[in-house]
Structures are given as structure tokens and as C-alpha cells.
MIDOSE-1310 file (N, C-alpha, C; in nm, 2 decimals, decimal comma, always signed):
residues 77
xxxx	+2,02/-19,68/+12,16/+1,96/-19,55/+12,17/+1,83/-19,54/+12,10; +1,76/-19,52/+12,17/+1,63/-19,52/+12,07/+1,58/-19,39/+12,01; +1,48/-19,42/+11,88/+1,49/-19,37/+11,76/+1,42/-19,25/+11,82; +1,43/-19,10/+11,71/+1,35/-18,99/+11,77/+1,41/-18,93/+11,87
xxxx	+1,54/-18,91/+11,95/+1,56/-18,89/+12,07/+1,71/-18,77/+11,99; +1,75/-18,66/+12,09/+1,86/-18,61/+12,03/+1,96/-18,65/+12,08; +2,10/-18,65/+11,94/+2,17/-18,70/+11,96/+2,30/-18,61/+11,93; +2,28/-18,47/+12,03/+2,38/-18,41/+12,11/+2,44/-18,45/+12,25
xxxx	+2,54/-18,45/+12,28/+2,58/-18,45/+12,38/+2,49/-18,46/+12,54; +2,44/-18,33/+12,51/+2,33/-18,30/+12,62/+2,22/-18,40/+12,63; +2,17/-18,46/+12,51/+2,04/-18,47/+12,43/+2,07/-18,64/+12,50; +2,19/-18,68/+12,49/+2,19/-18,81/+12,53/+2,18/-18,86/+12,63
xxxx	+2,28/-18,76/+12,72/+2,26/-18,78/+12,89/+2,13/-18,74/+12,90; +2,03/-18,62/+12,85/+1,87/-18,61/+12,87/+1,78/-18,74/+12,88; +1,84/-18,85/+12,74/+1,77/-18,98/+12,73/+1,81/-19,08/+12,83; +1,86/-19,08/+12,91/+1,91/-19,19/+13,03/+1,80/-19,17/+13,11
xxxx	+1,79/-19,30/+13,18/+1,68/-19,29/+13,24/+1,71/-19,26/+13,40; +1,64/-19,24/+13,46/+1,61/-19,18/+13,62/+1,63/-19,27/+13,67; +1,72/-19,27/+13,78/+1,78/-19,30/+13,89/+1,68/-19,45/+13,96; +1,68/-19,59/+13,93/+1,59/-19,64/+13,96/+1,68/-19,81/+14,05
xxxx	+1,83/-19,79/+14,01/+1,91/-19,91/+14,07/+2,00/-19,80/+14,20; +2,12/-19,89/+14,21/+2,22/-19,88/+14,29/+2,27/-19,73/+14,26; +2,34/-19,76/+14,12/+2,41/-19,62/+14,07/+2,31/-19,59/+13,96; +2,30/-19,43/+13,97/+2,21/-19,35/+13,87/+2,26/-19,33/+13,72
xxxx	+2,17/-19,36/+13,61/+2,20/-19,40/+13,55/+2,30/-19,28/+13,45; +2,28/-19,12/+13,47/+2,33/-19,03/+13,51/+2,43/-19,00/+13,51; +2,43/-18,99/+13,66/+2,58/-19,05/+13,72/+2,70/-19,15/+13,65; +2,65/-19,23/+13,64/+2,76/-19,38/+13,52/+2,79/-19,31/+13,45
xxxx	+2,67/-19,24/+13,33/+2,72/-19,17/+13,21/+2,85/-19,05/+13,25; +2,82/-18,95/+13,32/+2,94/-18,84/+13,36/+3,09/-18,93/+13,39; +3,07/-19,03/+13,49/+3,21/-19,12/+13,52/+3,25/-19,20/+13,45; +3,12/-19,24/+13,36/+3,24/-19,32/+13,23/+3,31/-19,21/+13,14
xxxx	+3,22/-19,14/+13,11/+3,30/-18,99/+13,00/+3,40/-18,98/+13,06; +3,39/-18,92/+13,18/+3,52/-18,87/+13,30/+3,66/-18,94/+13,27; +3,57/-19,07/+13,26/+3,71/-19,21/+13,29/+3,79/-19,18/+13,10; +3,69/-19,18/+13,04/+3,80/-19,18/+12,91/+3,84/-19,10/+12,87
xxxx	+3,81/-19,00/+12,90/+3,89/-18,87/+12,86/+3,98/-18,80/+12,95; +3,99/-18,91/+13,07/+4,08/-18,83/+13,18/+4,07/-18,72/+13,24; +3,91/-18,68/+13,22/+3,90/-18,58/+13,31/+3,83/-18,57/+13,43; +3,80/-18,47/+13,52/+3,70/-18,46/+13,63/+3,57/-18,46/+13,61
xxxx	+3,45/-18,57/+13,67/+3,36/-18,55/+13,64/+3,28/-18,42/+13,65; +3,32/-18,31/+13,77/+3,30/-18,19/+13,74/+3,29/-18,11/+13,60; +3,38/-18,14/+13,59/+3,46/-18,11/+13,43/+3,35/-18,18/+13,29; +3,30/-18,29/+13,28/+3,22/-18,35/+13,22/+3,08/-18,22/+13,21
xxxx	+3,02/-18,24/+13,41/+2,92/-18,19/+13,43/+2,92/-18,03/+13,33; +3,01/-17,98/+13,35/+3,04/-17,82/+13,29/+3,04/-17,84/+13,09; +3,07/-17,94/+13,06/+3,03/-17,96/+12,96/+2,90/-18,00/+12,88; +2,80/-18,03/+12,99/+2,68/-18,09/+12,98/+2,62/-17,93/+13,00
xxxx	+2,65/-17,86/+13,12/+2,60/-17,77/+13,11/+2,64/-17,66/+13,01; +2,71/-17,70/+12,93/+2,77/-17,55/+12,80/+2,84/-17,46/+12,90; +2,91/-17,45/+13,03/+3,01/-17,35/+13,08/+3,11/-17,39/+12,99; +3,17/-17,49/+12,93/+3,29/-17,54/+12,90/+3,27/-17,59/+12,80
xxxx	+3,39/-17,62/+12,70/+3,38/-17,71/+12,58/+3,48/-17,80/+12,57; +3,43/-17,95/+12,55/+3,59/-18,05/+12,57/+3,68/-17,98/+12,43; +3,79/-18,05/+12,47/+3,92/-18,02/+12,36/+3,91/-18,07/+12,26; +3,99/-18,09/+12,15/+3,95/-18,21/+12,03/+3,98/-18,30/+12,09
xxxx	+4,13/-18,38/+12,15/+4,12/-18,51/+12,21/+4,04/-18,56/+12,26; +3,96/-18,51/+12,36/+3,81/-18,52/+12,44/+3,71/-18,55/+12,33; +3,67/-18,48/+12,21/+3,57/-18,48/+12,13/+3,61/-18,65/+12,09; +3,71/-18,67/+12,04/+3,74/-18,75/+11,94/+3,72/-18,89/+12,05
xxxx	+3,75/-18,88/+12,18/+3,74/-18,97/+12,24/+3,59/-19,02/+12,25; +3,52/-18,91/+12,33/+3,38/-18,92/+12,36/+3,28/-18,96/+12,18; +3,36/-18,90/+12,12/+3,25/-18,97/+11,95/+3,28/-19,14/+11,97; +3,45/-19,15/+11,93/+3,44/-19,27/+11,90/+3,36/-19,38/+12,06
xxxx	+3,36/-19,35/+12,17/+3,28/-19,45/+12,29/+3,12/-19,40/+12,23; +3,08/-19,29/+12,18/+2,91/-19,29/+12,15/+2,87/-19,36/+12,05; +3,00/-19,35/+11,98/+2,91/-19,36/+11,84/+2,86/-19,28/+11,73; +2,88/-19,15/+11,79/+2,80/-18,99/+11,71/+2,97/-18,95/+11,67
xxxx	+2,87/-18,89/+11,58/+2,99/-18,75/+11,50/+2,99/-18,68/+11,64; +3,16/-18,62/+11,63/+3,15/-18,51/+11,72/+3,11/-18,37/+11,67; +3,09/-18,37/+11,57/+2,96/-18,20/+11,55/+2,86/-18,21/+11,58; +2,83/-18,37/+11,60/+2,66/-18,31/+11,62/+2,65/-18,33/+11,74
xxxx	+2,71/-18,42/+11,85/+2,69/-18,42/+11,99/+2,76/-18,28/+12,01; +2,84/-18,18/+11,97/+2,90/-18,04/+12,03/+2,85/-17,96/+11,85; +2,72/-17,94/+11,88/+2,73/-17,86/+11,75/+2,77/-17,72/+11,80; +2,81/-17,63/+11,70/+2,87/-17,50/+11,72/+2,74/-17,38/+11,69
x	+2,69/-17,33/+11,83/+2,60/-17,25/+11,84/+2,58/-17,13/+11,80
């Protein structure tokens, strides 16, 4: 992840880069989240957009595959 960049939730999927192979790079991000927390990537997307907030199992999963605290990728607004 490179330096300077936010490292919220949102902030990370913002740092992926634009769509430039096969699968967007985007896209991967929402279906790998999807894949480990067993949810719909719909469900992901609505997280990204703040309709929704994952559960703690969800938090705890998605920290430990980023690497971030989960307060600071879901800080409380």
C-alpha cells in the first residue's frame, strides 16, 4: 500500500488502480472481501458506500486479510 494514501475501508478500495487488465482491479477487491466474509458482493458494495456497516465477524475478518485496525478502516462517524 503505498505511503500517504487513506487507510479506511473506503480509502483503500479509492487506492486501487483503474481497470487496465482482464478483471478490474476494483472488482477483485469487492469479491475477495465478498469471498471472506461470506457475503454478497452487493453487500460489500453497500459497505463501501456507508448504506451498511459489516458485523464484528466481518470487521475482524476483513482487518485481519488488510492488515489495518478495524477502527480505522470503519471509523465511527
Amino acid at each position: 500500500m503505498a505511503s500517504g494514501c487513506q487507510r479506511d475501508f473506503r480509502g483503500i478500495y479509492d487506492s486501487l488502480p483503474e481497470r487496465k487488465v482482464v478483471k478490474a482491479p476494483k472488482s477483485a477487491f469487492v469479491d475477495r472481501i465478498a469471498a471472506i466474509t461470506m457475503k454478497h458482493p452487493n453487500t460489500v458494495r453497500c459497505w463501501l458506500s456507508g448504506t451498511q456497516k459489516p458485523d464484528a465477524l466481518s470487521r475482524a475478518m476483513i482487518e485481519k486479510e488488510l492488515g489495518v485496525p478495524a477502527p480505522e478502516l470503519f471509523p465511527e462517524d
